[in-house]
C-alpha positions in Angstrom: 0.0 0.0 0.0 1.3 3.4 -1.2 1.6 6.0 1.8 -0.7 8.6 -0.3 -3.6 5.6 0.0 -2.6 5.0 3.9 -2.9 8.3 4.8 -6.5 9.0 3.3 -7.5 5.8 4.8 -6.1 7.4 8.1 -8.6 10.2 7.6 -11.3 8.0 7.4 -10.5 6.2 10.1 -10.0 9.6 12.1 -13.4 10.0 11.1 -14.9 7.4 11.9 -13.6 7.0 15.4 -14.6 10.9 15.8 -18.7 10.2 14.9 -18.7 7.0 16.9 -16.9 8.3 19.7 -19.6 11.5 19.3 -22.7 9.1 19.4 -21.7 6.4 21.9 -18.3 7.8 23.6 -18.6 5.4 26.8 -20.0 2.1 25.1 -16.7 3.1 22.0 -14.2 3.7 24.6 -14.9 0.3 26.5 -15.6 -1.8 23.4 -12.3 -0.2 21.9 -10.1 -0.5 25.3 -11.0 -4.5 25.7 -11.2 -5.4 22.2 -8.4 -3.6 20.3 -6.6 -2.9 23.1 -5.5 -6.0 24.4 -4.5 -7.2 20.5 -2.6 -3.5 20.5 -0.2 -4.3 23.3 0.7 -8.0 22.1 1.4 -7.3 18.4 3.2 -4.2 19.5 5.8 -5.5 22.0 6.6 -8.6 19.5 7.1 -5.9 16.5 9.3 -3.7 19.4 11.2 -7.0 20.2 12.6 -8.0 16.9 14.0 -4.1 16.9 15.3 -3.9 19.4 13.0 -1.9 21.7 15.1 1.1 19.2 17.5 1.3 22.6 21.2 1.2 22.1 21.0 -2.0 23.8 18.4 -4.3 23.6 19.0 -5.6 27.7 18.4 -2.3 28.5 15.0 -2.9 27.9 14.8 -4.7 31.5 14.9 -1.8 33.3 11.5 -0.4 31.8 10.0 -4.3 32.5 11.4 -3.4 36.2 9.9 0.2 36.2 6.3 -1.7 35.2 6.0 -4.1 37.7 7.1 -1.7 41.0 4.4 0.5 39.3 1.8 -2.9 38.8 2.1 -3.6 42.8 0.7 0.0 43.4 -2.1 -0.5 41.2 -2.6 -4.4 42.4 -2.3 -3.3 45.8 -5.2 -0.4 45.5 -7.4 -3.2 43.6 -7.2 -6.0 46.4 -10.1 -4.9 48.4 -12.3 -5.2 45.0 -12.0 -9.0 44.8 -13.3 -11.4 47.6 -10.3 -13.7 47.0 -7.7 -10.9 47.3 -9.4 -8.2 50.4 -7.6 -9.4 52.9 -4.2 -9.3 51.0 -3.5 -5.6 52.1 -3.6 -6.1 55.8 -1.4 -9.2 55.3 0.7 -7.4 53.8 1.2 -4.1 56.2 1.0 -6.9 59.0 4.0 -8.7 57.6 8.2 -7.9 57.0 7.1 -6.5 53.6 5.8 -3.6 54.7 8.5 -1.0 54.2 8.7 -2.0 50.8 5.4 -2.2 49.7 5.5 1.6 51.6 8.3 2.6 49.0 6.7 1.3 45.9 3.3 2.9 47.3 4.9 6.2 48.1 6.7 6.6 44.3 4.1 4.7 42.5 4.2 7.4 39.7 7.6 7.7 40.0 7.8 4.8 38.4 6.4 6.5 35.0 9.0 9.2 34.6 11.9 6.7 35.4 10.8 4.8 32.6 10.3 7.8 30.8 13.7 9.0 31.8 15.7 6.1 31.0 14.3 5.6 28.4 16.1 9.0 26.9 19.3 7.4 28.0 18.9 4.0 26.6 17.7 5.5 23.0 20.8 7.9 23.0 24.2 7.0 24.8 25.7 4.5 23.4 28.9 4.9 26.1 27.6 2.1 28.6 28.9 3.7 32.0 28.0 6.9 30.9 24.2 5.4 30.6 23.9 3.8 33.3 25.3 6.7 35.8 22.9 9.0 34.3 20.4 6.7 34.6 21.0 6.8 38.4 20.8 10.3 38.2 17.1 9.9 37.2 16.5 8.8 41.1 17.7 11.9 42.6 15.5 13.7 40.3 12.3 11.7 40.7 12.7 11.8 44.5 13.0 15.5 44.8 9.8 15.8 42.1 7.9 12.9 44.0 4.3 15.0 45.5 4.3 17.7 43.0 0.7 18.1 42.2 1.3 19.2 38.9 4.4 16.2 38.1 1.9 13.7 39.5 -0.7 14.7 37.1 1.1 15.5 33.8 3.7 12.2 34.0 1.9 10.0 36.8 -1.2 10.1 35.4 -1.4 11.8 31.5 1.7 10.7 29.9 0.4 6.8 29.8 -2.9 7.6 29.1 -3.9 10.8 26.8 -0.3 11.5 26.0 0.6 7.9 25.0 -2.8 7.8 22.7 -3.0 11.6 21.2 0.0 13.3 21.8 2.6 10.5 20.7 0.3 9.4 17.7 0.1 13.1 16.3 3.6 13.2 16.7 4.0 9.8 14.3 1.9 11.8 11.9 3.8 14.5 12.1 7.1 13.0 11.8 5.6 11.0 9.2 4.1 13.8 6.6 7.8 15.9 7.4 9.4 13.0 6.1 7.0 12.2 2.9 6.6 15.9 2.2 3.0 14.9 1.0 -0.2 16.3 0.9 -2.1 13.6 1.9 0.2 13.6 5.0 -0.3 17.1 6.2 -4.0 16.6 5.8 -4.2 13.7 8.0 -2.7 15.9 10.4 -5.0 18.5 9.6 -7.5 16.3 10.4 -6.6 15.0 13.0 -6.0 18.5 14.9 -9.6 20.0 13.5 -11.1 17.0 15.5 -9.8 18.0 18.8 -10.6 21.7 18.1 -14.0 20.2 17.9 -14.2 18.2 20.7 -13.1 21.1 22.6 -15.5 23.8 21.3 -18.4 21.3 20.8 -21.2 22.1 23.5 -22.8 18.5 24.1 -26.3 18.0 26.0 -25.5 15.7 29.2 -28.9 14.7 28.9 -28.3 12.8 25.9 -25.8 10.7 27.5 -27.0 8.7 30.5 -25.4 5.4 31.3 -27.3 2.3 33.2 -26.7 -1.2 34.0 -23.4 -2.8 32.5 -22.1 -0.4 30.6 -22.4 2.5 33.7 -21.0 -0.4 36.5 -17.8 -0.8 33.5 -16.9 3.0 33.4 -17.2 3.6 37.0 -15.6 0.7 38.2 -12.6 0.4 36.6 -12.0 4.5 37.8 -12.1 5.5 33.6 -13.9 8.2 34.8 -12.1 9.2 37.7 -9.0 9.6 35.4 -10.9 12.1 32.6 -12.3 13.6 36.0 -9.1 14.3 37.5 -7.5 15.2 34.1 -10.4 17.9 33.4 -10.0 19.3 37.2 -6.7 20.2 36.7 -6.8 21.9 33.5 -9.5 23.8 35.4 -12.4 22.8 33.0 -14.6 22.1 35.9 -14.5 22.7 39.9 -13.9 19.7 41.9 -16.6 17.3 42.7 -18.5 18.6 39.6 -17.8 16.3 37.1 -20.2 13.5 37.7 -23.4 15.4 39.2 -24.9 12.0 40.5 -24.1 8.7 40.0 -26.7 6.9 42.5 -29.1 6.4 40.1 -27.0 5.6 37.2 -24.8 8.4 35.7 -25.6 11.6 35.0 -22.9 13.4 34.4 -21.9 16.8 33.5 -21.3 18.9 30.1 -17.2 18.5 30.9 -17.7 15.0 31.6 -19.5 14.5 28.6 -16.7 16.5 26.7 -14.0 14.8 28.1 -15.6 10.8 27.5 -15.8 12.1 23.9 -12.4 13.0 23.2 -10.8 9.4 25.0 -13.2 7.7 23.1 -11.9 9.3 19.9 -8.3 9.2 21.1 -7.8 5.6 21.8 -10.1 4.2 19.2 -8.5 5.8 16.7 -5.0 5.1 17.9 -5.4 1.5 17.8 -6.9 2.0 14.6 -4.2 3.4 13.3 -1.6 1.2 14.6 -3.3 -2.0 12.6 -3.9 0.1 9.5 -0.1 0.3 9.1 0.0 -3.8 8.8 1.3 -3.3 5.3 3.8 -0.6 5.8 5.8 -1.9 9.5 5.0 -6.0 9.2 4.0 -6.2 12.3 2.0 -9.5 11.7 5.5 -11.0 10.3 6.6 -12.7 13.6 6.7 -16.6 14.1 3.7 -19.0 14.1 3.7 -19.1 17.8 4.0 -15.7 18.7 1.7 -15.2 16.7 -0.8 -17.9 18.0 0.1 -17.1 21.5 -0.7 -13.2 20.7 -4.2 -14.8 19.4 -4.9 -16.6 22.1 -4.0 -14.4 25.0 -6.1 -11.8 22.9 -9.1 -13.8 22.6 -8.7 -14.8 27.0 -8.5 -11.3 27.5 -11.6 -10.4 25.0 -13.0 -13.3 27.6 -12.6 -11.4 30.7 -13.9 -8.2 29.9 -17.1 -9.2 28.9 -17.2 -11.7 32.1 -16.4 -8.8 34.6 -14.7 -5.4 33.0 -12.9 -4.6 36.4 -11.5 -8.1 36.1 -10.1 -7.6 32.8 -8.7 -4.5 34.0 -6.8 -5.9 36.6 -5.3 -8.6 34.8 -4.1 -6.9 31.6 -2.9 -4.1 33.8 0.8 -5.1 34.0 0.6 -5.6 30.1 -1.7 -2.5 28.8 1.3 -0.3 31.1 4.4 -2.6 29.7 3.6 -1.3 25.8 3.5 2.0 26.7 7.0 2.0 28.5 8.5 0.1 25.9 7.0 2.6 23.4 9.1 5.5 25.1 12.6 4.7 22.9 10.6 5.2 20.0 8.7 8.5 21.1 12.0 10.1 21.6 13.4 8.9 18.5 10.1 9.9 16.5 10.8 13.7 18.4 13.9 14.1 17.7 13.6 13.4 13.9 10.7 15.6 14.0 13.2 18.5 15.3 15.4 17.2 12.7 13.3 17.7 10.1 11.9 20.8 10.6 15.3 22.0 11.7 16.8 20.8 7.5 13.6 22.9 5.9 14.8 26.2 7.7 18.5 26.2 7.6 19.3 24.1 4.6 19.1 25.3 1.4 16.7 25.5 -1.3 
């Protein structure tokens, strides 16, 4: 497939995920999170693998496997309580040697994110081994003395895996990728893609038209998607706090913002896996061996399984995975970045 025909089918797909995400933004976004999703994160860490993980040296990539699971206990440890089998795991656990620790990984949960983040940098662009790995250790004296920041917590605990990772980083490979092609078609998608945030953001939706009930509101509340657009639209200070969801005792009616905020996730992360599958052609990321490739299929269709049985348990178990493909992205957001400042910097010095 010619990049001219990918990029217009890019549009569509922009498109698409925009109207749908418009008229059902809570029942796209769950569908899209536990069906695409979970196929997202395997086909993407097998494609990383065989390059790589783009780091100067492919053990390296242990450290951001590290960085995940520290992070995983935090999240594990918040979700015992929501499990009969597991509630009485956290008072086991503060009862027990263990505690200090589990303290620790509590206390820098998010911490956890910008390492990753951090090291990344280093294991994309030093190539000098000792010089790596000291300034890699230089990331924990800065994420201690950042650790409580409201504003650190929110933009790289909180953001950078979620609307970052799925708006941000994938403008940013369309971007890089219409510099590169100097086409048309390219800066169009991108066009597109920005004109559907500017209308998201200006759009004026009627929360009335969006109540949730039975499955579908028990799914968004549950596994705390709404707390994240909530606390995400609080501190941009698009709404006051504790107006975001008006009531939910009845079943969800929630505010304008709330409304607002739904629609542009649902867009974002639809169209993001989207877009990663509709570049089959151009990256080969289905060209792995018969049993990766089975295995990716049938974790896939397990996963698939457990959502529909119980959304929060779905959650939960593909937790340590859904995280994992975002830190293993980070190399190649920092090379895509810098070739997008490489770019841009050739069209205004070199000459015509």
């Amino acid at each position: 497939m010619k990049a001219k025909q990918l990029d217009y089918i890019n549009i569509g797909l922009m498109i698409l995920s925009f109207l749908l995400a418009v008229k059902l933004p809570f029942h796209v976004f769950l569908i899209s999170y536990a069906v695409l999703g979970p196929l997202h994160y395997l086909t993407e860490i097998g494609w990383l693998d065989d390059r790589n993980y783009f780091t100067t040296n492919k053990k390296d990539s242990w450290v951001l496997v590290i960085m995940c699971l520290f992070m995983t206990f935090g999240f594990a440890y918040h979700q015992f309580g929501n499990f009969e089998l597991t509630k009485t795991w956290s008072n086991a656990i503060d009862g027990s040697w263990f505690k200090p620790i589990s303290d620790f990984l509590l206390k820098y949960e998010r911490s956890f994110i910008f390492l990753a983040f951090y090291t990344a940098i280093m294991m994309t662009f030093i190539k000098k081994k000792y010089l790596r790995y000291g300034l890699m250790l230089l990331g924990l004296f800065i994420a201690y003395h950042l650790n409580g920041i409201t504003a650190y917590t929110m933009i790289i605990g909180i953001m950078l895996p979620t609307v970052i990772h799925v708006y941000v980083f994938t403008g940013a490979f369309i971007l890089f990728g219409a510099l590169k092609s100097k086409s048309v078609s390219g800066y169009a998608s991108l066009f597109v893609f920005l004109a559907i945030l500017f209308l998201i953001v200006f759009q004026r939706p009627k929360a009335s038209d969006y109540q949730l009930s039975g499955y579908w509101f028990d799914s968004i509340v549950e596994s705390k998607f709404i707390d994240l657009s909530g606390a995400i639209a609080t501190f941009l200070g698009w709404v006051k706090p504790g107006r975001y969801i008006i009531n939910t005792a009845q079943g969800g009616v929630l505010s304008s913002v709330a409304i607002k905020m739904q629609i542009f996730i649902a867009f974002a992360y639809t169209y993001h896996y989207l877009n990663w599958f509709s570049k089959t052609s151009v990256i080969n990321w289905h060209k792995v061996s018969r049993i990766r490739l089975w295995s990716a299929i049938f974790i896939w269709a397990g996963s698939v399984g457990l959502y529909i049985y119980d959304y929060k348990i779905g959650l939960a178990a593909l937790f340590f995975l859904s995280v994992l493909h975002v830190f293993l992205e980070f190399p190649l957001n920092h090379l895509t970045f810098i070739g997008i400042f490489k770019e841009i910097k050739n069209r205004i010095f070199s000459p015509k």
